[in-house]
C-alpha positions, 0 to 999 in steps of 0.5 A, spaced: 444 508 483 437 511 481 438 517 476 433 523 480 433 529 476 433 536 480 429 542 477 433 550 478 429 551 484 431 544 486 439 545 487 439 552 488 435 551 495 441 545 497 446 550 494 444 555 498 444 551 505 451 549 503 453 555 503 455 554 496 454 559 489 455 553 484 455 546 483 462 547 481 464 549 488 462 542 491 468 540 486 474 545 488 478 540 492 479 536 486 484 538 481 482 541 475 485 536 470 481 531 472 474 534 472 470 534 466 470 540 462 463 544 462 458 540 457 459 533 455 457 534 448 453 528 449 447 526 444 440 528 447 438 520 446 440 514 444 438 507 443 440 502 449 444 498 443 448 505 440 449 507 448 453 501 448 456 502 442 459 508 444 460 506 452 465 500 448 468 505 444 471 509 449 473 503 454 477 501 448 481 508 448 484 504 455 490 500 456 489 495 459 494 492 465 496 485 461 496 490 454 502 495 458 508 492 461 509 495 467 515 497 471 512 502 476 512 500 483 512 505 489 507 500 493 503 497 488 506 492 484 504 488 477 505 482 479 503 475 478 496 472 480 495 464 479 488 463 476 486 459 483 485 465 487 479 468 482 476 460 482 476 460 489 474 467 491 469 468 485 465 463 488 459 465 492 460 464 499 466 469 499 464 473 493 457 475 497 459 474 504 458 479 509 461 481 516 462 474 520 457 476 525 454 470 526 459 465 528 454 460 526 452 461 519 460 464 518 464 459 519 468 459 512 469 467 512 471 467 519 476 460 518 479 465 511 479 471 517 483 467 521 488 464 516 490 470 514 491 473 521 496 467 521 500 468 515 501 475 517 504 473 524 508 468 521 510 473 516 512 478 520 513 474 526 509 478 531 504 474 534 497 478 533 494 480 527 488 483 525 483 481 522 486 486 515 486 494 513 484 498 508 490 498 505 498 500 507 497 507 508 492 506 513 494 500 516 501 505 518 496 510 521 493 506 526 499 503 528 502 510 530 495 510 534 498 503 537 504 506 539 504 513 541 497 510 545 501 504 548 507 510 550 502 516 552 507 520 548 505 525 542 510 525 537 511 521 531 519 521 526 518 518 519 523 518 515 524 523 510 525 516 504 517 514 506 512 513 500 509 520 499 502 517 499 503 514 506 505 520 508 500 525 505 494 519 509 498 520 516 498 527 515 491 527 514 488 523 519 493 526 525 492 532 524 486 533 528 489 529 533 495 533 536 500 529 533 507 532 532 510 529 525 518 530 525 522 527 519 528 524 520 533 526 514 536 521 509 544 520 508 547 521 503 546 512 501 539 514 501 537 510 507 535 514 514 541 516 517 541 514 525 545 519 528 540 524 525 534 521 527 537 519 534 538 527 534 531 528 534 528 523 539 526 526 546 521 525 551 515 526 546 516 521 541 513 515 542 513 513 535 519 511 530 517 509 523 521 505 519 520 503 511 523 498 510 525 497 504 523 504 503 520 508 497 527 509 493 527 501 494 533 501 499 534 497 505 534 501 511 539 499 517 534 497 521 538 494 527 541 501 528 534 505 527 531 500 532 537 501 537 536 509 537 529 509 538 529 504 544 534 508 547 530 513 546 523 509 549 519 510 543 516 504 539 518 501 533 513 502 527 515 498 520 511 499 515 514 493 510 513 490 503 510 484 505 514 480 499 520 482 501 519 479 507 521 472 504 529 474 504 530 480 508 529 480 516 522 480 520 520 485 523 521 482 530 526 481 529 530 488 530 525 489 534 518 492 532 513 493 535 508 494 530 509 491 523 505 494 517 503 494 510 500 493 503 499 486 501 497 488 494 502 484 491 499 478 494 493 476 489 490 483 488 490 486 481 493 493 480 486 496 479 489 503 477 488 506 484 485 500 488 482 497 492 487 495 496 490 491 502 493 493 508 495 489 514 497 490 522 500 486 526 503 487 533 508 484 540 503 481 545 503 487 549 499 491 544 494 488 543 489 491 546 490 496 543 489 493 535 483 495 531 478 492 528 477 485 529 481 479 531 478 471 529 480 466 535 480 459 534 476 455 539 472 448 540 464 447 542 461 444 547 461 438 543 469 438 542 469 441 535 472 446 531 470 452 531 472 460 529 469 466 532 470 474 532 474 474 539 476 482 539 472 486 536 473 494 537 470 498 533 464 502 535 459 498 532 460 493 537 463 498 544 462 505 545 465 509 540 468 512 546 472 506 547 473 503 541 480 503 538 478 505 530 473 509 527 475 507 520 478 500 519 474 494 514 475 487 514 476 487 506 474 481 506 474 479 499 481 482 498 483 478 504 481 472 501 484 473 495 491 474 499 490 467 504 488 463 497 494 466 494 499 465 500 496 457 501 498 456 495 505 459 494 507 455 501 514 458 505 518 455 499 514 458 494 514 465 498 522 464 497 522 462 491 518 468 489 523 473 493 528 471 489 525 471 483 524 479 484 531 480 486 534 477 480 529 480 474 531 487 478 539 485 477 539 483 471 534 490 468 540 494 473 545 490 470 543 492 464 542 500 466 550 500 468 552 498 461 549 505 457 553 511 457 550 516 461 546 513 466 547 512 473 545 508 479 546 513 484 545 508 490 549 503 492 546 500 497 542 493 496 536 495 494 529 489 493 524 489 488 526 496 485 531 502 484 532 509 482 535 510 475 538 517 474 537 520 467 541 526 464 535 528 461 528 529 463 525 522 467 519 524 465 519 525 458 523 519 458 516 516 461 512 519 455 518 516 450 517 509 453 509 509 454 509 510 445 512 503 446 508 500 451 512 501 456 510 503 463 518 506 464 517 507 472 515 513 477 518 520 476 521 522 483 523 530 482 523 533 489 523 528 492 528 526 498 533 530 494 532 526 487 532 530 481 528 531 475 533 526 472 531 520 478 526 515 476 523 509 480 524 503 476 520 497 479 521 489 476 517 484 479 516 477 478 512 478 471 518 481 467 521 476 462 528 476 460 526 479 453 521 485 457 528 487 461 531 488 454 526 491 451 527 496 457 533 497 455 533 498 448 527 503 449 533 508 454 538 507 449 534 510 443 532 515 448 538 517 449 540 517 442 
């Protein structure tokens, strides 16, 4: 991007047809603590060697991911990425392509298009997937569209335990819209209590979201959650992490009607913020209504092979008034990362990558039980991470950790009854058994 220089004259003239006193104003939305303070004390002029010099310096004041061990999760996870997803999609017919439009010229990004689709139906064994999402969060919010659009009702309950960030996404993108949002209330075990979501249910909802499992880590009781919106005539919307799908139930299975997700941890690195991968798939009755794309595949005139965008509604292809999504993406890069990385783990590999988590996660728990003073204030099963209660300030035990290179997990006071104690600890596959003791030792120390 060309650096275009603007004299006073310059943007006092396009602050004033903002309506706008100072450049400053333009940034109020965001939070102070991550704008720049006014003057940079930055050098008049520097050689193009000293610039990067001093560029270099300052990226070196950065941890890196490999640099920290990491046990943060809530949606975005460290996980393992084999070296075959970067060689396969660093080459220049994935790394440049554009929308596959041309069927004729786009036969291996639509093929990659298509194979995903697949893997996201078998995952969660609904029978159309769409091309892919921006990410988890905006995946749910077209789901919600989905369902309330297939029941022609307005309502839509969460559950009280869903990711903080899906919830801020969702408000934002339906508040325009007359959407009601209700919240259906935790028990005391963490997980969404069905008598009281079922108190909640009438004519207007026609959505029912369930995180499963959800952002305390815990396993949701999906059948009784499914059963109560069924009754109710509302749709089932899971919102799921997609690794955890290789040991729990799919959500056609207790009965959803849409599933959605982040599939992050398939071969996307963590990025700090992004970018990131969303998935939607849905039962056949609703397909009409996905948004985005939908690759088929089909043979020619000849009888060969062939693949080409099937459904497609978004605006550039219908009416903007017909179409289902102003905002979907094909992400196409990240997408072929997740078919690459699913291609080479095979079912078994997915198996045996669920069960990885799940044993490194006991084994930090296992290891947490055994310190005075800590509580693992749930009980039920949880799956890839948990909440630790602390008798001291979580977030005062994160900065503790850090100065160990230790990324001690998410502090989580306020949310869903959690306390300043509560931390979410997430451990994925990449723990090692010493990592997993290191954790240990450094809340022992803390708490000395």
């Amino acid at each position: 991007m060309p650096y275009t220089p603007h004299t006073a004259e310059d943007i006092r003239e396009m602050l004033d047809v903002l309506g706008l006193e100072t450049v400053d104003d333009l940034f109020r939305s965001l939070p102070a603590a991550v704008r720049p303070p006014a003057g940079l004390d930055l050098p008049s002029s520097l050689s193009e060697e000293e610039v990067w010099r001093v560029m270099s310096n300052l990226a070196a004041l950065n941890a890196g991911q490999d640099e920290l061990v990491s046990f943060l999760g809530g949606g975005v996870y460290d996980a393992a990425i084999p070296a075959a997803v970067d060689a396969v999609v660093s080459r220049s017919e994935f790394l440049t392509a554009y929308t596959p439009y041309q069927p004729e010229v786009s036969q291996g990004t639509l093929q990659v298009i298509y194979e995903w689709q697949t893997f996201v139906a078998r995952l969660t064994g609904l029978p159309v997937a769409n091309a892919s999402m921006y990410d988890g969060s905006t995946a749910l919010v077209e789901g919600i569209r989905m369902a309330l659009g297939r029941t022609g009702r307005d309502a839509v309950v969460l559950p009280a335990a869903l990711n903080p960030r899906h919830r801020r996404v969702l408000e934002t993108n339906l508040a325009s819209e007359g959407v009601t949002i209700l919240t259906a209330p935790a028990a005391a075990a963490g997980t969404t209590d069905p008598a009281a979501l079922r108190a909640l249910l009438d004519g207007r909802v026609g959505a029912v979201v369930i995180q499963n499992p959800n952002h305390l880590g815990l396993i949701e009781p999906v059948d009784a959650l499914a059963a109560a919106a069924r009754d109710a005539g509302a749709l089932v919307v899971a919102a799921v992490n997609p690794v955890s799908l290789s040991l729990l139930r799919t959500p056609a299975e207790y009965g959803a009607a849409v599933a959605t997700g982040e599939a992050q941890p398939f071969g996307i690195p963590c990025g700090w913020g992004g970018p990131l991968l969303g998935f939607l798939s849905c039962s056949d009755e609703l397909k009409r209504l996905i948004p985005g794309r939908v690759v088929g595949r089909t043979v020619d005139h000849d009888g060969r092979e062939g693949y080409v965008l099937t459904l497609q509604t978004r605006e550039q292809h219908i009416r903007r008034e017909k179409a289902t999504s102003n905002i979907c993406s094909n992400q196409g890069l990240n997408m072929a990362r997740g078919t690459v990385y699913l291609a080479l783990l095979g079912a078994e590999g997915l198996r045996e990558l669920g069960a990885a988590n799940r044993v490194r996660c006991e084994a930090l728990r296992a290891i947490l039980r055994g310190i005075a003073g800590v509580e693992l204030p749930f009980d039920g099963p949880v799956f890839n991470e948990f909440v630790l209660r602390l008798p001291r300030s979580a977030r005062e035990f994160r900065a503790f950790a850090r100065e160990q290179g230790l990324l001690a997990g998410i502090p989580l006071d306020g949310f869903a009854g959690c306390g300043p104690g509560d931390l979410l600890v997430a451990v994925t596959e990449r723990r090692t058994a010493d990592e997993i003791e290191r954790y240990g030792s450094a809340l022992r120390d803390f708490l000395e």
